[in-house]
N, C-alpha and C positions, 0 to 999 in steps of 0.2 A: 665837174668832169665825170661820166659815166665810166663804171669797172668793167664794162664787156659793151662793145658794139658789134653792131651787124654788118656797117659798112664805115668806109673811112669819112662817105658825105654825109654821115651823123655830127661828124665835127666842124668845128673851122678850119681851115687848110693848116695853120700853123698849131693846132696840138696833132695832127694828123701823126706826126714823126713820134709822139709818146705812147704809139700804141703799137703793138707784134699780134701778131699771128699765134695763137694759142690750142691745141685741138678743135681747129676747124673753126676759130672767134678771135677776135681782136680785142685784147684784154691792157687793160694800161698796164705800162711798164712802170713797178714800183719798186721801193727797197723797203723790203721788210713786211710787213701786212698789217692794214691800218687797224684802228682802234675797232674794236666789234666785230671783224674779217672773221667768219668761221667758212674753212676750207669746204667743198662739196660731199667729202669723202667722210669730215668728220658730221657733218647734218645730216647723210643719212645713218650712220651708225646712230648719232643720236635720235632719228627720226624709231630705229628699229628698235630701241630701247625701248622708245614713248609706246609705240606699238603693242611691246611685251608686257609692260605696264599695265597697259590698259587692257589686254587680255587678260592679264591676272586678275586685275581688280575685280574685272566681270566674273570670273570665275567663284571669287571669293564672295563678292556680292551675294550669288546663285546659291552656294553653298550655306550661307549666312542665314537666304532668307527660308531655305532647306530645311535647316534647326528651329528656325524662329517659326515656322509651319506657317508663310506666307509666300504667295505666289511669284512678288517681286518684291529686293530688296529698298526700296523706294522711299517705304514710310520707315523711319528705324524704331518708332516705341514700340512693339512690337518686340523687336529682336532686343532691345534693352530690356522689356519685360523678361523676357526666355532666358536674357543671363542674368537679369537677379535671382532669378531661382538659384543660383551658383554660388549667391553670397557665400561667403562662409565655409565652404567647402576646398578644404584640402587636397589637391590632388593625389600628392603624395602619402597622404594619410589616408585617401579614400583609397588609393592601392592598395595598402596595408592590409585594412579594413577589410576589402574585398576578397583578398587573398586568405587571409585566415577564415570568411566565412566560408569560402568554396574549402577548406581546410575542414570545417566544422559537418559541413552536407557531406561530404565521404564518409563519415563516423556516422550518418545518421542524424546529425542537429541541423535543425534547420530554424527552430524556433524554440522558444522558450517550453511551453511547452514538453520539445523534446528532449531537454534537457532534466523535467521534474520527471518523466516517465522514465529517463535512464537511471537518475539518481533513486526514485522509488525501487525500481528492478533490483539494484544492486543491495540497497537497505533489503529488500526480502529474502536475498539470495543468503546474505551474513544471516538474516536472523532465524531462516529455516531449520538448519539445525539444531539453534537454540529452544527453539519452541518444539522441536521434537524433543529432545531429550528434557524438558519440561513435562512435555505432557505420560513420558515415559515414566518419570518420577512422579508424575502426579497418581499414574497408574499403579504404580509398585505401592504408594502410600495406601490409596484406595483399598489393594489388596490384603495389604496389613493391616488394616485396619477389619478389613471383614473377616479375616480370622480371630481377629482378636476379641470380637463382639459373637463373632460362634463359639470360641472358649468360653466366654463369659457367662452365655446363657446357655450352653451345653453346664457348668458347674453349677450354675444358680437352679436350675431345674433338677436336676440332675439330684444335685444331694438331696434333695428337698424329695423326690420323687422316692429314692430309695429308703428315708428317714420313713418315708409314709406306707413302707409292706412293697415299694414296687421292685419286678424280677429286674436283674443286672441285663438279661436278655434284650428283654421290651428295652431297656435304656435308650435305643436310638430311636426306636419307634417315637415314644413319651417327646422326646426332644422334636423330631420333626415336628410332629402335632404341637406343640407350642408355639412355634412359627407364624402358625395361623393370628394367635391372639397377644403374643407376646415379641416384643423386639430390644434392643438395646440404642439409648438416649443417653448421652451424657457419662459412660460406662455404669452406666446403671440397665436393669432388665425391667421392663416400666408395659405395660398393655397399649395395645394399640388404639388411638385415637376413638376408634367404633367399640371400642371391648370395656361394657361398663358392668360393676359387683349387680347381682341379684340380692346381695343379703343388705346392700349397703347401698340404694338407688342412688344413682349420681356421679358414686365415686370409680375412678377405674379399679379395672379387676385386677384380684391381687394373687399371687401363683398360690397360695396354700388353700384360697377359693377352687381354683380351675384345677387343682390336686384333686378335691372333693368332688366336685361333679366329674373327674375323669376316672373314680373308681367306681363306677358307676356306668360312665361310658366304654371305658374298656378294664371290663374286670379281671382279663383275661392277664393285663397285665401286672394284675397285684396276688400278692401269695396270701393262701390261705390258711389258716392254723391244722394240724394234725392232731387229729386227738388218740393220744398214746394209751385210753384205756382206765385211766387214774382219777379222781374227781379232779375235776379243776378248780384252782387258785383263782381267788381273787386278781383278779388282772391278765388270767391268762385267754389270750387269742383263741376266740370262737371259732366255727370252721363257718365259713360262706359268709362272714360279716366283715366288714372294710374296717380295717385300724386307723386311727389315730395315734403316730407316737408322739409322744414327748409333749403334747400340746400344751402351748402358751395358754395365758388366762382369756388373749383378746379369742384364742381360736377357739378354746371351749365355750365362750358364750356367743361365737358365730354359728358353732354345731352342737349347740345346745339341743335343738330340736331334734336331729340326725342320732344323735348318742339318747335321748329320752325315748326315741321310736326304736332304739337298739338297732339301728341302721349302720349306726358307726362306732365302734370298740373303743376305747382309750388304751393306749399300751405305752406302760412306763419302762421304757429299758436305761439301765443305769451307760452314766458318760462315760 
């Protein structure tokens, strides 16, 4: 027996009475609804579901092959390519991650990099003053150090200059002029590298040397004897001839010559 006719001569005369009149169709008259029976109302509901379905799908498709950088999503190894690149990767971690570098890029770090360029910056910035006040002290030492080597050879000269007839006047003149040929090494007062004896080839010059040839070059700055009139002593100071005090035995046989040509006086004054 059919669930909906068109006319009653679809049937045999005697099922005719099992069927009514239903919006506009003759539908059999049953109890309850048979096994498989889905209602009109609810097929298209489920019709419009299948619909939305399949709209999504396509959509999703579309989008799929979007990512996967293909035209249609049709073939899938392609789009299973695209998301292995994914393995491994945290979403939640890759927020993280992300968040703290955009974190990092407002501070200026964007790469390693610029992280060795901040940390150098700041090491210079601590050590700047350090190395000033270094080099402050090194400067103060320096200076100390250079008066202490112009005492040294202002006294090594000095005495020795005045030991030998020279004016306390000249005193600073005699000292500069040493300058030239003489320096201090080791706190010692020692000739300079170029400055070698005439009496002693080879070896450097030695100050009671550069004494002798500077009475000579500046006589002006040694005093002369006065002759009071009385015969003079054995030992007493000539006028217009350079002394010798106190001379050692090496210095009288360096101005042996000088003192033989009466160039150079000997003059013994007691200690």
């Amino acid at each position: 027996m059919k669930a909906t006719i068109s006319s009653l001569n679809d049937v045999p005369e005697s099922l005719r009475g099992e069927y009514e009149e239903r919006d506009g169709k003759l539908v059999l008259k049953l109890e309850g609804e048979p096994n498989g029976f889905v209602p009109a109302s609810q097929l298209a509901e489920a019709n419009g579901k299948v619909v939305q379905f399949r709209n999504s799908y396509t959509g999703l498709l579309k989008e799929i092959a979007t990512i996967a950088g293909v035209t249609e999503a049709t073939d899938l190894s392609p789009i299973k390519a695209k998301l292995a690149t994914f393995d491994g990767i945290n979403p939640v971690e890759y927020k993280e991650l992300k968040a703290k570098a955009e974190e990092f890029g407002k501070k200026g770090l964007k790469n390693a990099d610029d992280i060795k360029v901040q940390i150098t910056a700041a090491i210079e910035a601590a050590m700047t003053p350090v190395r000033q006040e270094l080099e402050s002290e090194k400067t103060a030492r320096a200076e100390a150090q250079n008066r202490a080597n112009e005492a040294l050879l202002r006294q090594t000269i000095g005495d020795r200059y005045i030991k030998a007839g020279g004016k306390p006047s000249a005193l600073d003149f005699m000292v500069a002029e040493s300058k030239q040929d003489f320096h201090v090494v080791g706190n010692e007062v020692k000739a300079k590298d170029t400055k070698f004896s005439t009496v002693n080839p080879g070896k450097p010059l030695e100050v009671d040397e550069w004494l002798t040839q500077a009475t000579k070059k500046y006589d002006f700055a040694f005093a002369t004897s006065k002759g009071g009139g009385a015969d003079p002593k054995p030992g007493d100071p000539k006028a217009g001839v350079k002394q010798l005090v106190n001379p050692t035995p090496q210095e009288l046989g360096r101005y042996s010559d000088e003192i033989a040509k009466g160039e150079l006086q000997i003059v013994m004054n007691s200690q």
